[in-house]
Legacy VTK file of the C-alpha trace (Angstrom):
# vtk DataFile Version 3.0
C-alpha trace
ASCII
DATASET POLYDATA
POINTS 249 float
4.863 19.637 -6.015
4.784 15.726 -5.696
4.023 15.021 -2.132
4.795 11.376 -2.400
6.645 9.572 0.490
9.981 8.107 -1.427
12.498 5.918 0.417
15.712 5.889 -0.542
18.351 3.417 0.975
22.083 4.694 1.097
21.229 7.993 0.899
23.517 8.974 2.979
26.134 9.235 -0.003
26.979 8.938 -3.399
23.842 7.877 -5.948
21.368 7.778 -3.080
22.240 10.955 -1.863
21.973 12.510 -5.324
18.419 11.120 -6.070
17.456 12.785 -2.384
18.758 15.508 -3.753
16.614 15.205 -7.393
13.333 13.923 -6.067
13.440 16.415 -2.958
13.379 19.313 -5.372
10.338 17.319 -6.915
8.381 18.455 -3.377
8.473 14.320 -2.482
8.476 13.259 1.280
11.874 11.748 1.601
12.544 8.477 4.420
16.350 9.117 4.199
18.251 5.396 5.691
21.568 4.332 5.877
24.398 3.207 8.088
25.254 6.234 9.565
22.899 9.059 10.839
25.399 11.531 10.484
25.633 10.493 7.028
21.644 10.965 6.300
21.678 14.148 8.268
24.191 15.728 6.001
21.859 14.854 2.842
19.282 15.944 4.340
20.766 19.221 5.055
21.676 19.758 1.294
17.857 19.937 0.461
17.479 23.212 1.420
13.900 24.232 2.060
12.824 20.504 1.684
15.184 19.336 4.674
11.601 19.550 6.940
9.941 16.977 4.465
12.849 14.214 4.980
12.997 11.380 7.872
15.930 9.837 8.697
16.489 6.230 9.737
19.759 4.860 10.564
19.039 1.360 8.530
21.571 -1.943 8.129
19.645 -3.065 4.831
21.650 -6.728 5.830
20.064 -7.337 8.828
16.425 -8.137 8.137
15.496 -6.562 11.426
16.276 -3.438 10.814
14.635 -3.284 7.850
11.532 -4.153 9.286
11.814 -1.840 12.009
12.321 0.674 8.778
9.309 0.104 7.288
7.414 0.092 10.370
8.360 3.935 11.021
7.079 4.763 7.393
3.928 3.393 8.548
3.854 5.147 11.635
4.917 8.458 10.031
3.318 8.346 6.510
1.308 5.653 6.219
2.043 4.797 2.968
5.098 4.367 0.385
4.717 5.587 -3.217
8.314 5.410 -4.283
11.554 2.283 -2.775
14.416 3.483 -4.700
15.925 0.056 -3.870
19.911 1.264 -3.485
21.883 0.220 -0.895
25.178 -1.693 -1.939
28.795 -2.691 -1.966
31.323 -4.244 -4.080
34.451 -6.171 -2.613
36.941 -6.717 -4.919
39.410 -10.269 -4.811
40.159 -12.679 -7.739
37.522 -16.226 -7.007
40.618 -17.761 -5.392
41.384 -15.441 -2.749
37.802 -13.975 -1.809
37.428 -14.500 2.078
33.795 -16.332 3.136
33.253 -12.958 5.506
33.511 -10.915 2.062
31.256 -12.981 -0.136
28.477 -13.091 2.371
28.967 -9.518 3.210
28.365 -8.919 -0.717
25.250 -11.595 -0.806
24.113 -10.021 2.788
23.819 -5.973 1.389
23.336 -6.090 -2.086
21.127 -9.212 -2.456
19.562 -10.403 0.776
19.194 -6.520 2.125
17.648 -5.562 -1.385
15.198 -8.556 -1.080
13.962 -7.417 2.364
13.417 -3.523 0.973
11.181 -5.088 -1.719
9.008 -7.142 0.182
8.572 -4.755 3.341
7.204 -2.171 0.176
5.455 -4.746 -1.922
3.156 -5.605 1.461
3.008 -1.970 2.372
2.128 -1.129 -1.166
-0.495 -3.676 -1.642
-2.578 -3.069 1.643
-2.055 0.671 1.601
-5.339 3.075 -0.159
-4.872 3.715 -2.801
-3.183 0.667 -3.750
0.302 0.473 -5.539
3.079 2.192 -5.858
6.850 1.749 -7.861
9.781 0.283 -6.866
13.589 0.989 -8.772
16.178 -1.255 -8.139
19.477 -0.178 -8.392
20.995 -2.799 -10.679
24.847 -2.123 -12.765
26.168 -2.840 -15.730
28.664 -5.330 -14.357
25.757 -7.517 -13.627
25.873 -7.873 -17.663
29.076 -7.091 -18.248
31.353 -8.416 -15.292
34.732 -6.387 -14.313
37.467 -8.664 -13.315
37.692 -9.886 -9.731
34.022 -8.885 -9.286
32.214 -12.038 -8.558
30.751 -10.902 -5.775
29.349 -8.032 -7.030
28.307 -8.982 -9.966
26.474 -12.138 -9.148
24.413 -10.403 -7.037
23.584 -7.485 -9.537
23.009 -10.350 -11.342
20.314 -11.538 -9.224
18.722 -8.423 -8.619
17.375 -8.308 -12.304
15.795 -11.837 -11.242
14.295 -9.350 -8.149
12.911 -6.620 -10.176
11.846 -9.247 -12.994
10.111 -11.202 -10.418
8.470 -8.118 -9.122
7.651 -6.760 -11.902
5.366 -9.954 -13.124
3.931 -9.976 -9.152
3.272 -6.226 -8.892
0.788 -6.193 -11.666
-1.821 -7.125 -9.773
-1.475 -4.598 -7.046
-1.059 -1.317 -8.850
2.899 -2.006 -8.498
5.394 -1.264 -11.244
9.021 -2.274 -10.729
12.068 -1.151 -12.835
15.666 -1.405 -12.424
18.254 1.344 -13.754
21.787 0.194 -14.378
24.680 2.788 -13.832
27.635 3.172 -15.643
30.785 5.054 -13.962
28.812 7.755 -12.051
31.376 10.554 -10.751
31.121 9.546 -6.977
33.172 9.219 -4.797
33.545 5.534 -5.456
32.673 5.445 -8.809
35.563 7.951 -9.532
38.355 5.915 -8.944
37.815 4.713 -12.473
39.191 7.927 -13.705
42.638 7.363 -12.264
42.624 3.644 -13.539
40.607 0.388 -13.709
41.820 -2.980 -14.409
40.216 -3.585 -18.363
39.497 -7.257 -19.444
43.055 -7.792 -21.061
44.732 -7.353 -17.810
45.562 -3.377 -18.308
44.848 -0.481 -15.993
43.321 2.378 -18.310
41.451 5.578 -16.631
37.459 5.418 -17.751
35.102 8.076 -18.690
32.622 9.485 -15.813
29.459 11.322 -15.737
27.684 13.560 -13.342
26.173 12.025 -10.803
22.584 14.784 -10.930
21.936 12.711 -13.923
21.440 9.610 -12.172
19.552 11.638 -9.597
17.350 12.816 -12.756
16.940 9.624 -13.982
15.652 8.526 -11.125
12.804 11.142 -11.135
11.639 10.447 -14.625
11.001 6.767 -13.762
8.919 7.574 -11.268
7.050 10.842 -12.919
4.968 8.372 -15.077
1.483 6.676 -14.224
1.598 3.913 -12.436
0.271 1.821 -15.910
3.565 3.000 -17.229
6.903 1.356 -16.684
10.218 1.570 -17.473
11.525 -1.807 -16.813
15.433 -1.606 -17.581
16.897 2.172 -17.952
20.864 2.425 -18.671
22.372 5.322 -17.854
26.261 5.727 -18.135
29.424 7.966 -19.226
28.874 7.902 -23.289
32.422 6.814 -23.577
33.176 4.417 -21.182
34.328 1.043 -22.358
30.697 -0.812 -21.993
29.752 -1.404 -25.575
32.201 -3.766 -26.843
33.963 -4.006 -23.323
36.397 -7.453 -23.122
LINES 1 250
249 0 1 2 3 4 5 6 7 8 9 10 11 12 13 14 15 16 17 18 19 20 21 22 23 24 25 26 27 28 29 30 31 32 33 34 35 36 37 38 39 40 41 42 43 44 45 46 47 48 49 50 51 52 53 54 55 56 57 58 59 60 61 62 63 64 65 66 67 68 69 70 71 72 73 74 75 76 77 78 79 80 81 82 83 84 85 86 87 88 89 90 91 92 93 94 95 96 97 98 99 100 101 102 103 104 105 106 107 108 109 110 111 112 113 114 115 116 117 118 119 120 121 122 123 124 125 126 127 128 129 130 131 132 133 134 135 136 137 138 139 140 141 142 143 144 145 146 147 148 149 150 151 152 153 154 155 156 157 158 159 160 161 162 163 164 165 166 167 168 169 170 171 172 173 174 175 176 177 178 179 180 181 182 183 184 185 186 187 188 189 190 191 192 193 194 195 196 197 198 199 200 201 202 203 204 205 206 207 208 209 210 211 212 213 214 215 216 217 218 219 220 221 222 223 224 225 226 227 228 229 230 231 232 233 234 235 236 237 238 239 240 241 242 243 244 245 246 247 248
């Protein structure tokens, strides 16, 4: 059994709530937060047994307050972080033209900004905690390489989150800290499975995409972090084999 205290943001659906789901089965200590408590409650329900070794912390990753007040509870609580699986997102959709100021900051807010303030509440927690270290995964996408249309948004902030994780990754060695990112690729969801009844292609067509099983993600997840801490995967793709990513556009 692990026994290492693993915070996962979003958890509360989706990919976070299927690497809960992994990395509680693992024996970790799980800091559950999200939006909703309901939400965080109902993952930590699904683990079973394990449901005693999760904390849940109703969390708006966007508002750098509550973050902080988030990592101040894993202090209080644990005392120490081994494991930010760095999650928390959301994509609004609109061609450049017609995407609303409240929508682009929204974007910039949750999936850049809110990442940012995960990173460096664990990176100072990490670094001052005995022993010293720890790993951090950033959820990053595919579209941050590859952009869908009418994704700006999204993707320029995916974008910058492999400037996060690179950054991190160059800072961390020094502290015992390893940062990765793994990029996801049309996870069965409940979001990611509207591909399946159609997604707008490059060429201007609507075509239904290949999904995978989200547990894979969730396993993914856990083999990142069941290396040493010398050891690092720095960029791990996992995706549907046959979804339009190699050679998309």
């Amino acid at each position: 059994m692990s026994g290492k205290i693993a915070l996962i943001t979003g958890a509360g659906s989706g990919i976070g709530r299927a690497v809960a789901l992994s990395l509680g089965e693992q024996g970790y200590h799980l800091v559950l937060a999200g939006r909703h408590l309901q939400s965080l409650e109902e993952t930590a329900g699904m683990l079973g047994d394990n449901a005693e070794n999760s904390l849940c912390v109703p969390t708006d990753v966007s508002d750098k307050s509550s973050v902080d007040a988030l990592f101040e509870e894993i202090g209080a609580h644990y005392g120490r972080l081994d494991l930010l699986f760095n999650n928390a997102g959301i994509g609004i959709g609109a061609p450049i033209e017609d995407l609303a100021e409240e929508d682009w900051l929204a974007v910039v807010n949750t999936n850049l900004n809110g990442a940012f303030w995960c990173l460096q509440n664990a990176f100072r927690m990490m670094l001052e905690q005995d022993p010293m270290g720890g790993r951090i995964i950033n959820n990053g996408s595919i579209s941050a390489d590859r952009p869908r249309p009418n994704s700006i948004a999204y993707t320029a902030t995916k974008h910058a989150v492999t400037g996060l994780t690179k950054s991190a990754s160059l800072e961390g060695r020094a502290y015992n800290i390893a940062c990765g990112q793994i990029d996801i690729g049309n996870a069965a969801t409940e979001l990611g499975m509207r591909v399946s009844q159609g997604a707008l292609q490059a060429d201007g067509s609507i075509k239904s995409e290949p999904t995978m099983a989200v547990d894979e993600v969730g396993r993914a997840v856990a083999y990142m972090d069941s290396l040493p801490l010398d050891t690092n995967v720095q960029f791990l793709t996992v995706m549907a084999r046959n979804m339009p990513y190699i050679g998309r556009g």
